[in-house]
C-alpha positions as CSV (number, residue, x, y, z in Angstrom):
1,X,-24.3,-0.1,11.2
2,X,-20.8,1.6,12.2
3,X,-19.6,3.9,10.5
4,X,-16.5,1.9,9.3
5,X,-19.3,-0.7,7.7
6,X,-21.1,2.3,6.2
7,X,-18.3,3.4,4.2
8,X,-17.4,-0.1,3.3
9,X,-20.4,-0.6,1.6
10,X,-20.0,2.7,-0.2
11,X,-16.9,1.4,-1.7
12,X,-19.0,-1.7,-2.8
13,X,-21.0,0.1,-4.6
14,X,-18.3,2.4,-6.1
15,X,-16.3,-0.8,-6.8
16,X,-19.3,-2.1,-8.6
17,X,-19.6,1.3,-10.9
18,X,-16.2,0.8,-12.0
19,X,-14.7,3.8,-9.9
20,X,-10.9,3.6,-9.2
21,X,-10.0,2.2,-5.8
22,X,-7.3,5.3,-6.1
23,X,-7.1,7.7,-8.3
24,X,-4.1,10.6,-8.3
25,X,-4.8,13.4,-10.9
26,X,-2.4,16.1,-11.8
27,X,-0.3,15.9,-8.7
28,X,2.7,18.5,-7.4
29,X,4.6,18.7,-4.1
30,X,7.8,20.5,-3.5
31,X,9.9,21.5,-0.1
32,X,11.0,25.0,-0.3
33,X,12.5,25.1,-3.8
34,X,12.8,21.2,-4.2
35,X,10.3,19.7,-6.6
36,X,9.4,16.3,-5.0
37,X,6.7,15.3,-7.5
38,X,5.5,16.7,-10.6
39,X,2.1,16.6,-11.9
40,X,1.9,12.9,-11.6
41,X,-1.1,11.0,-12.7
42,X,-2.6,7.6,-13.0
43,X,-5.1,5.2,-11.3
44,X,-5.5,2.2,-9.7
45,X,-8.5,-0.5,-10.2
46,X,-10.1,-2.4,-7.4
47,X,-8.5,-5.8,-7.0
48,X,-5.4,-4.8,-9.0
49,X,-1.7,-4.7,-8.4
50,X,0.5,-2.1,-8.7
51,X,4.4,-1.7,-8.1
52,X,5.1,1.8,-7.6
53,X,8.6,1.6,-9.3
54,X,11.2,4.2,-8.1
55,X,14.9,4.4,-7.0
56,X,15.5,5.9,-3.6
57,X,14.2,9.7,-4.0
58,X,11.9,9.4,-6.8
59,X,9.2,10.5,-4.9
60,X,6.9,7.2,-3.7
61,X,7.1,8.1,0.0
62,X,6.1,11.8,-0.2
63,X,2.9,10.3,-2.8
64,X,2.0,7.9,0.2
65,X,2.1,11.1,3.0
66,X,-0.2,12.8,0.5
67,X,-2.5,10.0,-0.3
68,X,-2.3,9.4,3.6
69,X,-3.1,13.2,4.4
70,X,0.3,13.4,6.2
71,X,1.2,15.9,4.1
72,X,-1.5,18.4,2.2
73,X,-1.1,18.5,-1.5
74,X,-1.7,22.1,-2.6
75,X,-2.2,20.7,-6.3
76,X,-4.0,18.1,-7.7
77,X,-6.7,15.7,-6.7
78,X,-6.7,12.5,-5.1
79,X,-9.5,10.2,-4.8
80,X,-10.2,6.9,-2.9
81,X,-13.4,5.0,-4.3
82,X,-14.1,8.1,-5.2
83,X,-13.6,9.7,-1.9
84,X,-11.9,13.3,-2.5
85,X,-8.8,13.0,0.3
86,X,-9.4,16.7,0.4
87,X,-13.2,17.0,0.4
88,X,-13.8,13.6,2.3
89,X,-10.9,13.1,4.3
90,X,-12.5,10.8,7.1
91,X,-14.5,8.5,4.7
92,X,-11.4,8.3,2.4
93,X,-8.9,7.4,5.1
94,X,-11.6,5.0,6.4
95,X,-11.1,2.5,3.1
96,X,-7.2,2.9,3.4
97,X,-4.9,0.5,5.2
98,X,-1.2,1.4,5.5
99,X,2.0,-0.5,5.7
100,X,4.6,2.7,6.5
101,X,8.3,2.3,5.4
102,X,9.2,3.0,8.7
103,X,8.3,0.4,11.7
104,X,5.6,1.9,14.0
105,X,4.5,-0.7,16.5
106,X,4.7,-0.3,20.2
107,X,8.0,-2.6,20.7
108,X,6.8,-2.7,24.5
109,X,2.9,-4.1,24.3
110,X,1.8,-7.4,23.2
111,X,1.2,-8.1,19.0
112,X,-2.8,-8.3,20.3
113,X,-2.5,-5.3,21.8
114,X,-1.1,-3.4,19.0
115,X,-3.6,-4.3,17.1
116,X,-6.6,-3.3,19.5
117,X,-5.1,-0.1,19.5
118,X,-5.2,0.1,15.8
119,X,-8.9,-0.9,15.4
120,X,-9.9,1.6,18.3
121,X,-8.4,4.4,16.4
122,X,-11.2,3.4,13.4
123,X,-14.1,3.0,15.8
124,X,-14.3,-0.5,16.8
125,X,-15.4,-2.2,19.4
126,X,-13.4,-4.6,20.7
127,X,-16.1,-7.3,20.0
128,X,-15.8,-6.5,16.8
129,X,-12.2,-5.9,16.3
130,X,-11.8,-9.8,17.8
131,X,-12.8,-12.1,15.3
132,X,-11.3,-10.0,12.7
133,X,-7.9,-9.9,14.4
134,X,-8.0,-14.1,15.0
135,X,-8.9,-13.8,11.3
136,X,-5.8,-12.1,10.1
137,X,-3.4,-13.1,12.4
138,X,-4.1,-16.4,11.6
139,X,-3.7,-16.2,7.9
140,X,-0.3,-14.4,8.7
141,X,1.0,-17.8,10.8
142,X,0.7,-15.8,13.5
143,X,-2.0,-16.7,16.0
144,X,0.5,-18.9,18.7
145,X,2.3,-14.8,19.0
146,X,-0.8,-12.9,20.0
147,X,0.3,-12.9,23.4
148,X,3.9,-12.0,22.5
149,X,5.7,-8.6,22.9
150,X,6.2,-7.2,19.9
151,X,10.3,-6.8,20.8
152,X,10.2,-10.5,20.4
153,X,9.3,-11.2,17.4
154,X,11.9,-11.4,14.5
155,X,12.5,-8.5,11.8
156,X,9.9,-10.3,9.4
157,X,7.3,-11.4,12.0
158,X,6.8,-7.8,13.3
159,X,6.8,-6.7,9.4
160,X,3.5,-9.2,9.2
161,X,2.1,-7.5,12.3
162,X,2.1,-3.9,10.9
163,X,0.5,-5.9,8.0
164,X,-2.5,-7.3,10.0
165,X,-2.8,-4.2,11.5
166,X,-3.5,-2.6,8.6
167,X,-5.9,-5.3,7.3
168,X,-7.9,-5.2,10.6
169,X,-10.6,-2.9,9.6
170,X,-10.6,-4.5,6.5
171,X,-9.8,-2.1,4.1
172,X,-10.5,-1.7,0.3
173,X,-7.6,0.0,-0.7
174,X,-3.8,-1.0,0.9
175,X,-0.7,1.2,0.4
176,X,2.7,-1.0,1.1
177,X,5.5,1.8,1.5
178,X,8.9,-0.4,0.8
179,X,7.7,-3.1,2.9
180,X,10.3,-5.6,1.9
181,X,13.6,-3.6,2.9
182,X,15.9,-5.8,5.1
183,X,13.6,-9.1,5.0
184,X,15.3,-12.1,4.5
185,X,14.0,-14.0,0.7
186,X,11.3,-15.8,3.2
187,X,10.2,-12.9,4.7
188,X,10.0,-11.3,1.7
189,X,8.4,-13.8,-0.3
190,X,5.7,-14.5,2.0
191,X,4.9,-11.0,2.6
192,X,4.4,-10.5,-1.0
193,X,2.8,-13.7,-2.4
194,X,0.1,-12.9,0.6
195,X,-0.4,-9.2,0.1
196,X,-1.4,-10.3,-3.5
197,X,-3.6,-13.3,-2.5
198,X,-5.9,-10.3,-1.3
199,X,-6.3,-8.6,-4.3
200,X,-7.1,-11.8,-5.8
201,X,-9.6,-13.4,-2.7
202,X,-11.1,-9.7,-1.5
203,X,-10.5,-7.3,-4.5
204,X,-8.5,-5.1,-2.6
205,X,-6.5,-2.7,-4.5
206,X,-2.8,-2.6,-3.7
207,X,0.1,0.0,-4.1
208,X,3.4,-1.5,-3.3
209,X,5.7,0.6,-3.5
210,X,9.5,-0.7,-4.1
211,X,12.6,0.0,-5.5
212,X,13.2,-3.8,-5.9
213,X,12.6,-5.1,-9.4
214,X,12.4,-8.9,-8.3
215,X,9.0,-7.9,-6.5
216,X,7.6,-7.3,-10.3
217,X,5.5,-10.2,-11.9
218,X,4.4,-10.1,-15.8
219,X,0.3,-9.8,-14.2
220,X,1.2,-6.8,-12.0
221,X,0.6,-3.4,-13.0
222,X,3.9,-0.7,-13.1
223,X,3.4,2.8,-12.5
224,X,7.5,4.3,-12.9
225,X,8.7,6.8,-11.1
226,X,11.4,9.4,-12.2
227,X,12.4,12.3,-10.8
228,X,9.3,12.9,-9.3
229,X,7.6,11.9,-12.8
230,X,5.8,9.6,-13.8
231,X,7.9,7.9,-16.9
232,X,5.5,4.8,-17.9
233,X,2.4,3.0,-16.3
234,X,1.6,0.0,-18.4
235,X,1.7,-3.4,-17.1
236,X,4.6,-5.0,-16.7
237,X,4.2,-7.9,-19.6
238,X,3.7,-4.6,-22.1
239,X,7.1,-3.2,-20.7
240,X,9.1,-6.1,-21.2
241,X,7.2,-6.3,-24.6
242,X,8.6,-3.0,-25.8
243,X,12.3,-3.6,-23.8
244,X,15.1,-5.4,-25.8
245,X,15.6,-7.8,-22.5
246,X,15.0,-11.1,-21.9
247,X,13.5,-11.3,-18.6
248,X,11.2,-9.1,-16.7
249,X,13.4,-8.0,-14.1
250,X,16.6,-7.1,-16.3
251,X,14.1,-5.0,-18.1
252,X,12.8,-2.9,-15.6
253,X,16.0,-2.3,-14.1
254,X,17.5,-1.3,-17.2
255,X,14.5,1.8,-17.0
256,X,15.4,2.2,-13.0
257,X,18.9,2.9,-14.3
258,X,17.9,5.1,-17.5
259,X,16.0,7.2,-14.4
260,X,19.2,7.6,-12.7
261,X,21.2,9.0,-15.3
């Protein structure tokens, strides 16, 4: 058994005691004098949705670099299946799979081999790493671009790659950093309706964080960011519930724009 497969069927059996695919607990992080976030707190179950709601600078991308051990977070505890990030770095980051705001494929090597890379860096073979890139590729409409520079592929296309890449070593837990941002509807549609087809076929646990309020559906699961606080985490049918709006969407933006004043 690798050691990837090991720690996948840790979070099995974590999954199965009812630990939290993530869990962030009491947590701080400030630049110099700048308080980014502010003892923020809440959890994530496995096979649930969540929309990490928050206008540009609320804080979502410095959360990912902590949860991601880019950055160290000199307060507060974060756990993955109940993995301290901290205390258990390599088996935490083992269950994560990462969808950055920023594109990070190699514009210059094929889609394939992008994603070889990728599941080399986590220890697999590449008999191993085959059948599960065929797999996802596939399920992404992807399969006839394997052979494809990456530079050729359209804006929404490589945004699917960097999403098979992260599914590759087949994750439990999947943090989406604004993955949506300058997609076409299409592109943006298909990227979400299948990112939450896993939570529903695998049980993965997803953060997706956004500042678009369209991406919100009454099942998901809101966690508000203001300010580097967090100002509600309910689902999103009990939000509209206790708004005055109509619809979902005019409801959470009317709280995106109560954070801004």
């Amino acid at each position: 058994m690798s050691a990837v497969e090991a720690v996948a069927v840790d979070a099995r059996a974590a999954g199965s005691a009812a630990v939290p695919a993530l869990s962030v607990e009491g947590v701080s992080h400030a630049f110099g004098s700048r308080q980014v976030l502010d003892d923020v707190s809440f959890s994530l179950a496995p096979g649930e949705f969540t929309l990490l709601l928050g206008l540009n600078g609320a804080g979502k991308t410095t959360l990912f670099s902590l949860i991601t051990r880019l950055y160290y977070s000199a307060s507060g505890t974060i756990g993955v299946y109940g993995h301290d990030i901290r205390r258990e770095p390599l088996k935490a980051l083992a269950l994560i799979g990462v969808v950055f705001q920023q594109p990070t494929l190699d514009l210059d090597l094929t889609v394939e081999q992008n994603l070889f890379y990728h599941a080399s860096l986590h220890g697999m073979s590449r008999r191993a790493a085959r059948p599960r890139i065929e797999e996802e590729l596939a399920r992404a409409e992807l399969a006839d671009r394997r052979h494809d520079k990456v530079r050729q592929l359209s804006g929404g296309q490589r945004r699917r790659v960097e999403l098979v890449r992260a599914l590759v070593h087949d994750p439990k837990l999947l943090l989406l950093d604004e993955p949506t941002v300058g997609l076409d509807v299409q592109s943006r549609r298909f990227l979400l309706e299948h990112v939450r087809g896993l939570c529903a076929e695998r049980g993965a646990g997803v953060l997706w964080a956004t500042h678009l309020v369209d991406e919100a559906a009454p099942d998901s699961r809101i966690v508000l960011l203001r300010r580097g606080r967090v100002a509600a985490a309910a689902p999103a049918a009990e939000l509209h519930r206790q708004s005055e709006h109509r619809d979902l969407a005019t409801a959470l933006d009317a709280m995106l724009r109560e954070a801004a004043a």
